[in-house]
TITORDREN-925638 format. One record per residue (C-alpha): x, y, z; residue in three letters. Coordinates in nm, 2 decimals, decimal comma. Layout:
> X/Y/Z/ALA
...
END
This chain:
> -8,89/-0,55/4,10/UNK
> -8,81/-0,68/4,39/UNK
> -8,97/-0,67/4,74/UNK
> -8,79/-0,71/5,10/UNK
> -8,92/-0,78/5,42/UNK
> -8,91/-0,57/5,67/UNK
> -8,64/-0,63/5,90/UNK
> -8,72/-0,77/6,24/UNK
> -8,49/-0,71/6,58/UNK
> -8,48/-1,10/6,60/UNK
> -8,33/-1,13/6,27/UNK
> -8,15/-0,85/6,24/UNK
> -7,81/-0,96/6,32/UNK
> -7,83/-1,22/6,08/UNK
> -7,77/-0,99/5,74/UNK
> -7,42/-0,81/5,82/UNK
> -7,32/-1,23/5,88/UNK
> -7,43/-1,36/5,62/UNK
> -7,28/-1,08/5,38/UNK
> -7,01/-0,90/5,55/UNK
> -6,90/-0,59/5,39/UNK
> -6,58/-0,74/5,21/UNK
> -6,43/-1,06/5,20/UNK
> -6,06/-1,03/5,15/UNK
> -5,75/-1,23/5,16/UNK
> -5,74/-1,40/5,56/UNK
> -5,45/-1,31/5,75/UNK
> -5,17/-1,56/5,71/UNK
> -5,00/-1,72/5,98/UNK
> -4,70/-1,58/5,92/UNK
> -4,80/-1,22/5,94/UNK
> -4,75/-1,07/6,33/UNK
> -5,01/-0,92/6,55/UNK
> -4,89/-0,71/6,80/UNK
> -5,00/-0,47/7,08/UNK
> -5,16/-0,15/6,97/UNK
> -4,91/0,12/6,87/UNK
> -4,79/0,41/6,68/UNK
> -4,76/0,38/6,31/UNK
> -4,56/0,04/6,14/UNK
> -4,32/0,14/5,92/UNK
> -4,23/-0,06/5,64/UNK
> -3,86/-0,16/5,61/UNK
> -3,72/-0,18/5,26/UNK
> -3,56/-0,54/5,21/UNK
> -3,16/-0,51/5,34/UNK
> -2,90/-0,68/5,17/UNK
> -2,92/-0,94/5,40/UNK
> -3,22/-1,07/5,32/UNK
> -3,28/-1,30/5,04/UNK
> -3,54/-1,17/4,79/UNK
> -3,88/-1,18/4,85/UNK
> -4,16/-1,46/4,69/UNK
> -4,24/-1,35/4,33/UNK
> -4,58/-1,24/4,28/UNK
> -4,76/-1,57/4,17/UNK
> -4,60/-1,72/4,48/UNK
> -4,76/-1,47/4,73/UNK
> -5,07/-1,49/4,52/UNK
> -5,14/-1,84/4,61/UNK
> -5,06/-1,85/4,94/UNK
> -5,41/-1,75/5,01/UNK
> -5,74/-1,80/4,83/UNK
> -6,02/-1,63/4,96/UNK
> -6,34/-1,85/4,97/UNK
> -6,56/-2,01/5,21/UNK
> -6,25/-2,21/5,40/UNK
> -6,11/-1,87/5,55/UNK
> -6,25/-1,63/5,76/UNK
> -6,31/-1,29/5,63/UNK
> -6,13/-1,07/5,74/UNK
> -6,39/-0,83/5,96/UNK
> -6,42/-1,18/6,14/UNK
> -6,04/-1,21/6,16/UNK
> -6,00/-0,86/6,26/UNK
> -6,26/-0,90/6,54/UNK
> -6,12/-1,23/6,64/UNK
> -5,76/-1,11/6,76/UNK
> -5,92/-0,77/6,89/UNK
> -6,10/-1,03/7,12/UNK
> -5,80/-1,20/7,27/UNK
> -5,66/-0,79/7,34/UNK
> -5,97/-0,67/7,43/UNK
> -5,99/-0,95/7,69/UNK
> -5,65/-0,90/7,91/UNK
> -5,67/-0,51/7,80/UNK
> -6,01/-0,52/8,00/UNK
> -5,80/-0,76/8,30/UNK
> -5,56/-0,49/8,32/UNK
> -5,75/-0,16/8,27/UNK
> -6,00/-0,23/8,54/UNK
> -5,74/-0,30/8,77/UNK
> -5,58/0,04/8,69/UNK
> -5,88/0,14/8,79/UNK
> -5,87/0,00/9,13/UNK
> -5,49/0,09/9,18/UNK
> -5,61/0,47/9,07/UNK
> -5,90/0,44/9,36/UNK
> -5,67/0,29/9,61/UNK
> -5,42/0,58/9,58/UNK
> -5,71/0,85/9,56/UNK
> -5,86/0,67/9,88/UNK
> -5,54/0,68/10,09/UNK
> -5,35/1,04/9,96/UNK
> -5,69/1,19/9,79/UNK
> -5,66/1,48/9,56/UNK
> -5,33/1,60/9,74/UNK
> -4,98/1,74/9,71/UNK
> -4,85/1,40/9,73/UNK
> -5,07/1,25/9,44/UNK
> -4,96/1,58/9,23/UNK
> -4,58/1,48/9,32/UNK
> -4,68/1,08/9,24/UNK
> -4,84/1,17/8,91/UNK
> -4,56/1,45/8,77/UNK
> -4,32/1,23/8,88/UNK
> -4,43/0,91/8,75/UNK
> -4,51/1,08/8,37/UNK
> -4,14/1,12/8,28/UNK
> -4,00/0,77/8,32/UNK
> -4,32/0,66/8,15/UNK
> -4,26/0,91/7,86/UNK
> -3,94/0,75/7,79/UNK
> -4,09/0,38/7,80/UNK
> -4,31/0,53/7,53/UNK
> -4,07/0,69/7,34/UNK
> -3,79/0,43/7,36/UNK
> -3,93/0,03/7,39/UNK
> -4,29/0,02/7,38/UNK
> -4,30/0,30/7,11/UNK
> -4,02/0,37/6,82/UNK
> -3,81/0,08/6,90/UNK
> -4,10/-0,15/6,88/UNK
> -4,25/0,01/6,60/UNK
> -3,92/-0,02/6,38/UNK
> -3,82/-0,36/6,52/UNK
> -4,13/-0,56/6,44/UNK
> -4,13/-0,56/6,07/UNK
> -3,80/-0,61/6,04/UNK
> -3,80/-0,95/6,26/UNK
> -4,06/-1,07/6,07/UNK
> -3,95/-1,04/5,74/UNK
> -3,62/-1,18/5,85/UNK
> -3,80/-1,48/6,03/UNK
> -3,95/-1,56/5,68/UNK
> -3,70/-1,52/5,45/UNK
> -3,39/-1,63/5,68/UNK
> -3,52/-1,88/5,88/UNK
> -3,56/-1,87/6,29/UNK
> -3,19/-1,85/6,36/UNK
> -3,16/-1,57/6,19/UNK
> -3,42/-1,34/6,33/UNK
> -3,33/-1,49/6,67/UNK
> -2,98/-1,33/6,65/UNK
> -3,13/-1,04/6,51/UNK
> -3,35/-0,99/6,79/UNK
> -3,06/-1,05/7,08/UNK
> -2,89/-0,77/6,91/UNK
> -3,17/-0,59/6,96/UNK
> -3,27/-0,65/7,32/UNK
> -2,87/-0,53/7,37/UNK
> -2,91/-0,22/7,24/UNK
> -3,27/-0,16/7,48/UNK
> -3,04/-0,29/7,77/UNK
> -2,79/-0,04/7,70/UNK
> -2,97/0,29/7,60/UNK
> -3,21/0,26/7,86/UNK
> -2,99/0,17/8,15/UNK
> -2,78/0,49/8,02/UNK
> -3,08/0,73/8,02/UNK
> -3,16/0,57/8,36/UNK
> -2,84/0,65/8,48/UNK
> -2,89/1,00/8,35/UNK
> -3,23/1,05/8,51/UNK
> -3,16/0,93/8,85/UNK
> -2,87/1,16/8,84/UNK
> -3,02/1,43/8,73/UNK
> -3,40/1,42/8,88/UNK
> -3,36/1,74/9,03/UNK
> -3,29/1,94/8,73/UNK
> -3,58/1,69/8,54/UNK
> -3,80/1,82/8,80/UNK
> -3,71/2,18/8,75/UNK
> -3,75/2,12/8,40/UNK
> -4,08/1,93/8,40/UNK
> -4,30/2,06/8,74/UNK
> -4,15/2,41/8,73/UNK
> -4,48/2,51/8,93/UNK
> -4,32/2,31/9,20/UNK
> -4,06/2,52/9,33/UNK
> -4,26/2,74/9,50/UNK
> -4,36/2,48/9,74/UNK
> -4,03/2,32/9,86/UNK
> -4,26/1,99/10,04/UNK
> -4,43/1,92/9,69/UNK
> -4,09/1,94/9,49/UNK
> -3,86/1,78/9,72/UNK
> -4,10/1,49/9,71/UNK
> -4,13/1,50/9,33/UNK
> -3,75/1,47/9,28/UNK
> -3,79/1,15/9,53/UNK
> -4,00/0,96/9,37/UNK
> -3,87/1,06/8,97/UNK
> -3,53/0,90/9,11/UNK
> -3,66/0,60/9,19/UNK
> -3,92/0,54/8,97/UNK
> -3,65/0,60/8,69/UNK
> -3,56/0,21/8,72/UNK
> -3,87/0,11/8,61/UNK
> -3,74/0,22/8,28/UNK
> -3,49/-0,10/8,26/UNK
> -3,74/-0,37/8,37/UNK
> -4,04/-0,22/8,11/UNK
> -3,80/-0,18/7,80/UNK
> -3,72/-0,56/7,86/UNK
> -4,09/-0,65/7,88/UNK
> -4,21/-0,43/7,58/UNK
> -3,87/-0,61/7,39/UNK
> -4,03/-0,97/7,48/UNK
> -4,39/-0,87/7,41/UNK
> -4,28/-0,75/7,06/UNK
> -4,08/-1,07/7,02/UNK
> -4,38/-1,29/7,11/UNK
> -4,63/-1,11/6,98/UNK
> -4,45/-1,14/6,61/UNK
> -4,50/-1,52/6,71/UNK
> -4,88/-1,53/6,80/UNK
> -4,80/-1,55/7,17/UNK
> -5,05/-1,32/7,32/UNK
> -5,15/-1,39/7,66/UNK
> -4,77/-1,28/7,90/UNK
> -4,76/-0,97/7,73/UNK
> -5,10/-0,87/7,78/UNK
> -5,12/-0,98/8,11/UNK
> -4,82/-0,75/8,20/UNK
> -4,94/-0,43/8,31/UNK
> -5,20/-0,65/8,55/UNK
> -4,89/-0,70/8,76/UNK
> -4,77/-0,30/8,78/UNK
> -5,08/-0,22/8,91/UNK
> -5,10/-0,59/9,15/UNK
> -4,77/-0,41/9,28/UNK
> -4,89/-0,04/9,36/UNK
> -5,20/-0,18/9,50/UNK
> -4,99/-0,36/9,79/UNK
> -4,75/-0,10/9,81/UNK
> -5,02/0,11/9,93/UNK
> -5,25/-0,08/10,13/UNK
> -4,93/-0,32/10,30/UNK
> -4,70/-0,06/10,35/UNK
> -4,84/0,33/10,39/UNK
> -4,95/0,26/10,69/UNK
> -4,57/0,24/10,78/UNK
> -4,37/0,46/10,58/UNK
> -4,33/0,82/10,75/UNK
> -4,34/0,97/10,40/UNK
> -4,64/0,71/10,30/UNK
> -4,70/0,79/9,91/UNK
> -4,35/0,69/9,91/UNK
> -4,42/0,37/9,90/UNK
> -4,54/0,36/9,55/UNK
> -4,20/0,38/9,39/UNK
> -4,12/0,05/9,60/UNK
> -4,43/-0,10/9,39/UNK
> -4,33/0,01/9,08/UNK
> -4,06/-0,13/9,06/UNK
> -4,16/-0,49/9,22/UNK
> -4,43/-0,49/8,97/UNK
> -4,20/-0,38/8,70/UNK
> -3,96/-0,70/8,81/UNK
> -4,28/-0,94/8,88/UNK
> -4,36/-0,82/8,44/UNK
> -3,97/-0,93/8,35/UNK
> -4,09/-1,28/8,52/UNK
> -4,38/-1,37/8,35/UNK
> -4,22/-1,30/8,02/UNK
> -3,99/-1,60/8,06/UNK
> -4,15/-1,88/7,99/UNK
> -4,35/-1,77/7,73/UNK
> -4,00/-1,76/7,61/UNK
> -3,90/-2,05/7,68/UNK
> -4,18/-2,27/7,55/UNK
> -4,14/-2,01/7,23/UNK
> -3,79/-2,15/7,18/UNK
> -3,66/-1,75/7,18/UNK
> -3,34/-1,59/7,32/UNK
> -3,31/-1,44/7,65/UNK
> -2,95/-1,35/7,67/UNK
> -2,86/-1,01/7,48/UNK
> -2,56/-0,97/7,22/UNK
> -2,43/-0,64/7,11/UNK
> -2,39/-0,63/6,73/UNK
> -2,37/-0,25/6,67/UNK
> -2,26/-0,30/6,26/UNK
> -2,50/-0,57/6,19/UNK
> -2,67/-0,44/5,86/UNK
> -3,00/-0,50/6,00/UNK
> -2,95/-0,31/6,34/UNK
> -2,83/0,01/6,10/UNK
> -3,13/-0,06/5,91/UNK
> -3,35/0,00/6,25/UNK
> -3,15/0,24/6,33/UNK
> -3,32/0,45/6,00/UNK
> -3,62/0,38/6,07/UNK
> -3,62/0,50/6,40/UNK
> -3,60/0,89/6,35/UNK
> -3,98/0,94/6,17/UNK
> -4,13/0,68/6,40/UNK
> -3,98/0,85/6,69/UNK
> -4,05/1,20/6,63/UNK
> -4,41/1,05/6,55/UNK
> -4,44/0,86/6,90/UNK
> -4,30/1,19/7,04/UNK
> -4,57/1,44/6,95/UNK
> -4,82/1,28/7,22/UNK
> -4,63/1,20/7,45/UNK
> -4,46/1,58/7,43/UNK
> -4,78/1,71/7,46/UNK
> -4,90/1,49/7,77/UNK
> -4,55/1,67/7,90/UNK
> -4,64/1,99/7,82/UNK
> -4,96/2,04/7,98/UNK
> -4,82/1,87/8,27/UNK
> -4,55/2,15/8,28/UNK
> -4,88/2,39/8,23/UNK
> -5,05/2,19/8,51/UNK
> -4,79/2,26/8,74/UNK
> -4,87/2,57/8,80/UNK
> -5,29/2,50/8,85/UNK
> -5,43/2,51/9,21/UNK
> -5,31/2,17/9,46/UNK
> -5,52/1,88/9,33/UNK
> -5,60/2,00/8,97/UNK
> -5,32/1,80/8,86/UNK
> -5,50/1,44/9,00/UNK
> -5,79/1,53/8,83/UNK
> -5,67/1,56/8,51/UNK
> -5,52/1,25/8,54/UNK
> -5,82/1,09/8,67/UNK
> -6,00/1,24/8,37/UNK
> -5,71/1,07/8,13/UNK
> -5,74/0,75/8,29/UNK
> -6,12/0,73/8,20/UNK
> -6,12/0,88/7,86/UNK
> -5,78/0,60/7,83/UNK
> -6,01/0,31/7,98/UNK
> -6,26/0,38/7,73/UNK
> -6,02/0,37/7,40/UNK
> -5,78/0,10/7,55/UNK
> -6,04/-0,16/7,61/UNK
> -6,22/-0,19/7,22/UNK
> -5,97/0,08/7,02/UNK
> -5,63/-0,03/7,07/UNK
> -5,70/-0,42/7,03/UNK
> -5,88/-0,32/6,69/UNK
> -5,57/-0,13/6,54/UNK
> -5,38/-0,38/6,66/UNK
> -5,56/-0,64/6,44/UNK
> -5,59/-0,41/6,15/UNK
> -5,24/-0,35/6,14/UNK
> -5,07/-0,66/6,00/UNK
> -5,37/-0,70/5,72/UNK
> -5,29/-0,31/5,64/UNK
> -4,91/-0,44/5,59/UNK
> -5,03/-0,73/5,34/UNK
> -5,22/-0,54/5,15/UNK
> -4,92/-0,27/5,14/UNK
> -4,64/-0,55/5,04/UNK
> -4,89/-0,66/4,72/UNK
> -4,98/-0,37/4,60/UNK
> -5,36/-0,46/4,69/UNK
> -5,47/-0,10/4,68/UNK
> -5,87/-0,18/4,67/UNK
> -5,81/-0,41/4,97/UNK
> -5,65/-0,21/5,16/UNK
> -5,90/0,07/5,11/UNK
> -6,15/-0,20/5,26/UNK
> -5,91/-0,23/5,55/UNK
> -5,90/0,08/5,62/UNK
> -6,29/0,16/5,59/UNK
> -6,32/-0,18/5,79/UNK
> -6,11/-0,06/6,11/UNK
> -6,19/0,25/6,06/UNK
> -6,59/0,15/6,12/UNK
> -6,48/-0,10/6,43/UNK
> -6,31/0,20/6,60/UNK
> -6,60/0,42/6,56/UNK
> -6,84/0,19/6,65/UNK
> -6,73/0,15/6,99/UNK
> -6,58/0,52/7,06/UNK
> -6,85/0,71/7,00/UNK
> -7,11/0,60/7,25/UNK
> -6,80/0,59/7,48/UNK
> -6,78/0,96/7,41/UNK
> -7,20/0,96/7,46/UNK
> -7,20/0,78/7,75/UNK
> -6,93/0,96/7,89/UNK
> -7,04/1,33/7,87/UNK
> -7,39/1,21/7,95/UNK
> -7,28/1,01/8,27/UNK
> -6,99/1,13/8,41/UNK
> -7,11/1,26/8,74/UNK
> -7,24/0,91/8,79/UNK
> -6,96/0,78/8,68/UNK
> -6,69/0,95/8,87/UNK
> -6,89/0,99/9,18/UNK
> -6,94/0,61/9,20/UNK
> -6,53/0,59/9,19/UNK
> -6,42/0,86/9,37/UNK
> -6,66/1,00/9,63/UNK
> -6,47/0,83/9,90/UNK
> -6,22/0,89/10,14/UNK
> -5,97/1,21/10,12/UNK
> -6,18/1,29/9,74/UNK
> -6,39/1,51/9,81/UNK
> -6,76/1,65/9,62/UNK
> -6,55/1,95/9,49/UNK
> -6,27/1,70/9,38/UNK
> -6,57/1,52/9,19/UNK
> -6,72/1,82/9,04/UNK
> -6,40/1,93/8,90/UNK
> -6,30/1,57/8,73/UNK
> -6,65/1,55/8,59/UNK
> -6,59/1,84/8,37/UNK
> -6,23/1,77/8,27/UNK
> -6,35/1,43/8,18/UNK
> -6,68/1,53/7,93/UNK
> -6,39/1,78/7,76/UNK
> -6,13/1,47/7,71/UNK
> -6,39/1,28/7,59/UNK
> -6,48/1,48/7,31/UNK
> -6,14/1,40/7,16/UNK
> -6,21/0,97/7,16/UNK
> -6,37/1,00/6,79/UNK
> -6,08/1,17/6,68/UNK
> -5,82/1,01/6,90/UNK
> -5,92/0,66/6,80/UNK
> -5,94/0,73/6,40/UNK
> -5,59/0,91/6,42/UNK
> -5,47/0,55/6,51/UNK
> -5,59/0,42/6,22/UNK
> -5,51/0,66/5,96/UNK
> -5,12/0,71/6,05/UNK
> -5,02/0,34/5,94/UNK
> -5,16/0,41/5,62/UNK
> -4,92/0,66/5,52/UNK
> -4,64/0,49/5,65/UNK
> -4,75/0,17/5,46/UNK
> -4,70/0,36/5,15/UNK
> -4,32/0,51/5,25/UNK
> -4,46/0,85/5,36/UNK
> -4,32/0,95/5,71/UNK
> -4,32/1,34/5,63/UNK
> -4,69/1,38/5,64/UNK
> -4,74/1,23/5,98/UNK
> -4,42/1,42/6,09/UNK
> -4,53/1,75/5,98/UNK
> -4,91/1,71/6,10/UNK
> -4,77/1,60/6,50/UNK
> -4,57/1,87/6,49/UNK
> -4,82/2,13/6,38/UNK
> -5,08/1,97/6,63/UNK
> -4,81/1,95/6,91/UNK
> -4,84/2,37/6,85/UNK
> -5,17/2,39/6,84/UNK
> -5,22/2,17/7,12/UNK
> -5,00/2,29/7,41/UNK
> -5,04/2,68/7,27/UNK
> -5,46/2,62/7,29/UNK
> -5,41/2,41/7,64/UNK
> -5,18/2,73/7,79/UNK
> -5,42/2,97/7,66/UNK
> -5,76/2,78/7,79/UNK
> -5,60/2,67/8,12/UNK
> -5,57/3,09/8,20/UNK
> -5,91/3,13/8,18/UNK
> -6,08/2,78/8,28/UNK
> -5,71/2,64/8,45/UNK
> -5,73/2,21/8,44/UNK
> -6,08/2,20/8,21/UNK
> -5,91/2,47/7,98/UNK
> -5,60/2,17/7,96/UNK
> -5,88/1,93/7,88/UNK
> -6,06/2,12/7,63/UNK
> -5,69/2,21/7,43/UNK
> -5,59/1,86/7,44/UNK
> -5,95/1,75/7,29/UNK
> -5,93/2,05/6,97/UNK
> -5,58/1,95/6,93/UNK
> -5,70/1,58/6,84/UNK
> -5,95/1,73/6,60/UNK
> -5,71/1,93/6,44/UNK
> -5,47/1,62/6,40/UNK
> -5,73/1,39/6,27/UNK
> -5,88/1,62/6,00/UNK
> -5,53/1,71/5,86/UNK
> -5,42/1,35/5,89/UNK
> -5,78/1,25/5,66/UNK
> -5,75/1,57/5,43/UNK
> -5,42/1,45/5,30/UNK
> -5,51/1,09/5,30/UNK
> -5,80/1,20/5,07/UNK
> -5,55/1,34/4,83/UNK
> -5,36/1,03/4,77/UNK
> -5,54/0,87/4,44/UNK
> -5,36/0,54/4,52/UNK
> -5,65/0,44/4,68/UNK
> -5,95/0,36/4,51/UNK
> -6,24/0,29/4,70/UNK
> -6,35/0,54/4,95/UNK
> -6,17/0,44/5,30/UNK
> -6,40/0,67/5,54/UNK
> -6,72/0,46/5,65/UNK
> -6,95/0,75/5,58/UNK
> -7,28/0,52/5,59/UNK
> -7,18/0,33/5,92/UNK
> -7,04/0,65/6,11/UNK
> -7,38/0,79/6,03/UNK
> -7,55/0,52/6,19/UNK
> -7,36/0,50/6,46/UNK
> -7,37/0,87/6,54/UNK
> -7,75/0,79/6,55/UNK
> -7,75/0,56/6,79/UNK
> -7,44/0,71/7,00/UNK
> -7,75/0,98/7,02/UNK
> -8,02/0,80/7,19/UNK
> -7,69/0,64/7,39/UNK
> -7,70/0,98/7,56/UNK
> -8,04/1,04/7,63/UNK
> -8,09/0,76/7,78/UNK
> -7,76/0,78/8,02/UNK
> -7,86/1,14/8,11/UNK
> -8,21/1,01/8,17/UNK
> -8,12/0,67/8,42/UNK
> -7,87/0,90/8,58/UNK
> -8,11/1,15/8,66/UNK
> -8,25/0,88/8,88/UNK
> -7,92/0,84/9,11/UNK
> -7,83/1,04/9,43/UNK
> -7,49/1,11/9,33/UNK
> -7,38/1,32/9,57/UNK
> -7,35/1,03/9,86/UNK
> -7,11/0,82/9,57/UNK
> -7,09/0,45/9,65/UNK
> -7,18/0,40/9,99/UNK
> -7,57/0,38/9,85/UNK
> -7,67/0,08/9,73/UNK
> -7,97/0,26/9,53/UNK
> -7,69/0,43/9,33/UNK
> -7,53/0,10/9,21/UNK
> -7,87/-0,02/9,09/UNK
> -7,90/0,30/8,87/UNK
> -7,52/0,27/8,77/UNK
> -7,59/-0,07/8,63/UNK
> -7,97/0,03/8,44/UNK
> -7,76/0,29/8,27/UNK
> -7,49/0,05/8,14/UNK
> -7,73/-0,21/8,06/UNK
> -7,99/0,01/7,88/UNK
> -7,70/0,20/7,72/UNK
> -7,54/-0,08/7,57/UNK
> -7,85/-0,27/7,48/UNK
> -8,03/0,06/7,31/UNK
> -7,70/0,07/7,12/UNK
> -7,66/-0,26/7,03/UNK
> -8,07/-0,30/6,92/UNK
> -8,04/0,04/6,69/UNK
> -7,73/-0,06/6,52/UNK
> -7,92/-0,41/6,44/UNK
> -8,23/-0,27/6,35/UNK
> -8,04/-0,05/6,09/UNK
> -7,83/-0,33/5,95/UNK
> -7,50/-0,18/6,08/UNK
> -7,24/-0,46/6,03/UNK
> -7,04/-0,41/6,27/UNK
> -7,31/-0,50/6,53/UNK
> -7,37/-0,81/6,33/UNK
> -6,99/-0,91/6,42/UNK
> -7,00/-0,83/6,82/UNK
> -7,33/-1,07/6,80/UNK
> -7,10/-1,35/6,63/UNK
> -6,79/-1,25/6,85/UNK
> -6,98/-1,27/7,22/UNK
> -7,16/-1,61/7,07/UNK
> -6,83/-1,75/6,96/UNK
> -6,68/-1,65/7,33/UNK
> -7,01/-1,79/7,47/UNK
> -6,93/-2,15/7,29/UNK
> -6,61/-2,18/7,44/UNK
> -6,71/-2,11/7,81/UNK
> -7,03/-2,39/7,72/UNK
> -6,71/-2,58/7,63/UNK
END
């Protein structure tokens, strides 16, 4: 019989390394990563595409052994590089967000800036960054490898054509129509002729936006399928560059000063078009668009974008529903929900979205060869990386939110009540991160394996039970009752979405990490305590301006992340064991 040693802190990171969890094929080079979206579908070959590799051919294109990287190490790897210009970009949406709430606080204008703002953004969703992309991805790579570059090049002009063209239509439509959008969207408005006057302003001229994004979301795609990460994620840093000087250069001016931020929209939206371009250049990619409405790949995009769009759809329908709810909450309710979503989003964009991005691509390897026990791994695999870094979010969140959002808001036009109510609205979003994050990963999955109708039927039902839970809580508890409904409607998605999956016998290893989320709920435990505890410690209600407050502030993030980090360790949680190799192999190159 065999005896072990106990295991020791200083050692402990050592065992997940040396024996990751699974070891499967690497991810080729010619297999995209792209940003963090909705489901991929996966296109069935078109009859323009020459056959595929037979099966011996695909199997030796890689061996796994001790020349490749596993793929948790992989996986971690590009989550790095998105993680890296996610966290760039995310913390300066924070400062824009604290720059607006500093000049116009929790206001009419902020409520006209925010309502107006979420339908152009909707679209962008729906139509480039969301469905378009989804559907267009796959389809450019597989024609990349099997036709050549010239090929997929013309496919991809066609492509950027028909963005141009639909989206400069529905902008067309929208800044023609903002007054009726307006009506249709902020119907709480029209009682106060100021607020929706204002609204229909800014929807008009935000609408452009539209045009310049589509092109940027149609590039990063583009580069993206060709390893070129660092334009696209550097994007949104210059939408927020441009709102921030909007507002500080120019308010001051305006005689209707939130105004201005439509002006810095759309510069940053131009400035994001800009730094595409060379990336293209040096890629050797198009930049002019074609219109090629019969090509037989465009049709074939074309049917795959009805199930990916109806899927992209369902959140983005409900983030328009209870807005139409919020319209009709008190004068300021609005911004703090939004504040509230901009945490909860900080939180999953920074370590969430950069891991399903990175999953993805494996996920659509394993699908093309029929590598059902691998792809069970990859599943169990990202599924464990999401959870290990969303649930102490959704710890540290609830325990220190008045900490927290007193340290970023308690300035200016925001007031203590203004603080008071986002504090609440943000521990009820942040129940949902768990189950917002593992939603992310699970959808792929059933596209991988052709099914688009179970993902279609469980958005819709949880758009339902979303918006019909947010209308009923918001009556009795108004913008924390909108919180609460979007957090049980995220719930109800994700254990539909894992009840089916856990039908399907085509897997056959168990994909849920059941060992590791137990762990980590463990530690996402003493997480809490010990935020609650430090932040007992701070004087909240005088927010930033005192300096003993940022000293708490930082204890509780330090000892939050370090109790974390040493529990998961100390229990031989692996994915611990690959942060520790992650931040030493980012710690080589800056030695470098």
């Amino acid at each position: 019989m065999a005896h072990h040693r106990p295991l020791s802190l200083r050692g402990a990171w050592r065992a997940p390394l040396r024996a990751p969890p699974c070891l499967p094929r690497p991810i080729p080079r010619s297999v995209a990563v792209y940003p963090a979206a909705p489901p991929i579908p996966v296109p069935t070959p078109s009859a323009a595409d020459p056959p595929p590799t037979s099966s011996a051919d695909r199997a030796g294109a890689a061996v796994p052994g001790s020349a490749h990287t596993s793929e948790g190490e992989a996986i971690y790897g590009h989550a790095g590089v998105v993680t890296f210009f996610t966290l760039l970009s995310r913390l300066l949406g924070m400062v824009r967000d604290l720059v607006v709430a500093h000049r116009f606080g929790a206001s009419g204008a902020t409520d006209a800036w925010v309502q107006a703002f979420r339908v152009p953004n909707a679209l962008r969703r729906l139509t480039a960054e969301g469905s378009m992309t989804i559907a267009f991805i796959p389809i450019y790579v597989r024609v990349r490898e099997r036709s050549g570059p010239a090929e997929a090049h013309g496919f991809a002009r066609r492509v950027l054509g028909l963005v141009l063209a639909a989206t400069l239509l529905l902008t067309g439509l929208g800044m023609a129509f903002s007054h009726q959008l307006t009506v249709w969207f902020s119907p709480g408005f029209i009682a106060e002729p100021v607020k929706f006057e204002l609204t229909v302003w800014l929807t008009r001229w935000t609408f452009p936006y539209l045009v310049l994004v589509s092109a940027v979301a149609w590039a990063m795609g583009i580069l993206n399928a060709e390893r070129r990460f660092v334009a696209p994620a550097a994007a949104p840093i210059l939408l927020n560059l441009g709102i921030i000087a909007a507002v500080l250069g120019f308010s001051g001016w305006a005689a209707e000063p939130v105004r201005v931020i439509a002006w810095g929209v759309l510069a940053g939206g131009a400035a994001q078009v800009a730094l595409q371009v060379p990336s293209l250049l040096a890629a050797g990619l198009p930049l002019l668009p074609r219109l090629g409405w019969a090509d037989a790949r465009v049709r074939e995009l074309f049917r795959l974008l009805l199930p990916s769009l109806f899927g992209v759809a369902v959140y983005q329908l409900n983030i328009v529903i209870l807005g139409v709810i919020a319209s009709y909450l008190p004068t300021g309710q609005i911004f703090h929900y939004y504040n509230g979503t901009r945490l909860t989003e900080l939180a999953l964009g920074l370590f969430t979205f950069a891991f399903t991005t990175a999953g993805f691509p494996t996920l659509s390897e394993h699908q093309a060869r029929q590598e059902w026990s691998r792809m069970a791994e990859t599943v169990r695999l990202t599924c464990a990386a999401v959870l290990y870094t969303t649930l102490p979010a959704m710890a540290g969140l609830i325990a220190a939110a008045p900490a927290i959002v007193a340290m970023l808001y308690l300035h200016g036009a925001f007031t203590a009540a203004d603080v008071a109510s986002t504090v609440t609205t943000l521990q009820l979003m942040a129940l949902g991160l768990p189950t917002i994050a593992g939603t992310r990963v699970l959808v792929p999955v059933f596209y991988a394996f052709g099914d688009a109708r179970t993902p279609v039927l469980v958005s819709a039902a949880t758009l339902v039970v979303t918006c019909t839970l947010g209308w009923w809580l918001s009556l009795r508890w108004q913008v924390q009752g909108l919180a609460l409904g979007l957090s049980a409607g995220t719930w109800f998605q994700y254990g539909a979405l894992a009840w089916a999956l856990q039908r399907r016998r085509r897997l056959p290893a168990p994909w849920f990490p059941w060992r590791s989320c137990g762990l980590q709920a463990l530690a996402a435990l003493a997480v809490a305590g010990v935020a609650y505890a430090i932040g007992g410690l701070g004087a909240w209600s005088r927010g930033a301006l005192l300096g003993w407050n940022w000293l708490v502030l930082g204890a509780l993030l330090a000892a939050s992340v370090g109790v974390y980090l040493g529990i998961t360790l100390l229990l031989r949680e692996p994915q611990a064991g690959y942060w520790v190799k992650l931040a030493a192999r980012v710690l080589r190159r800056f030695r470098r």
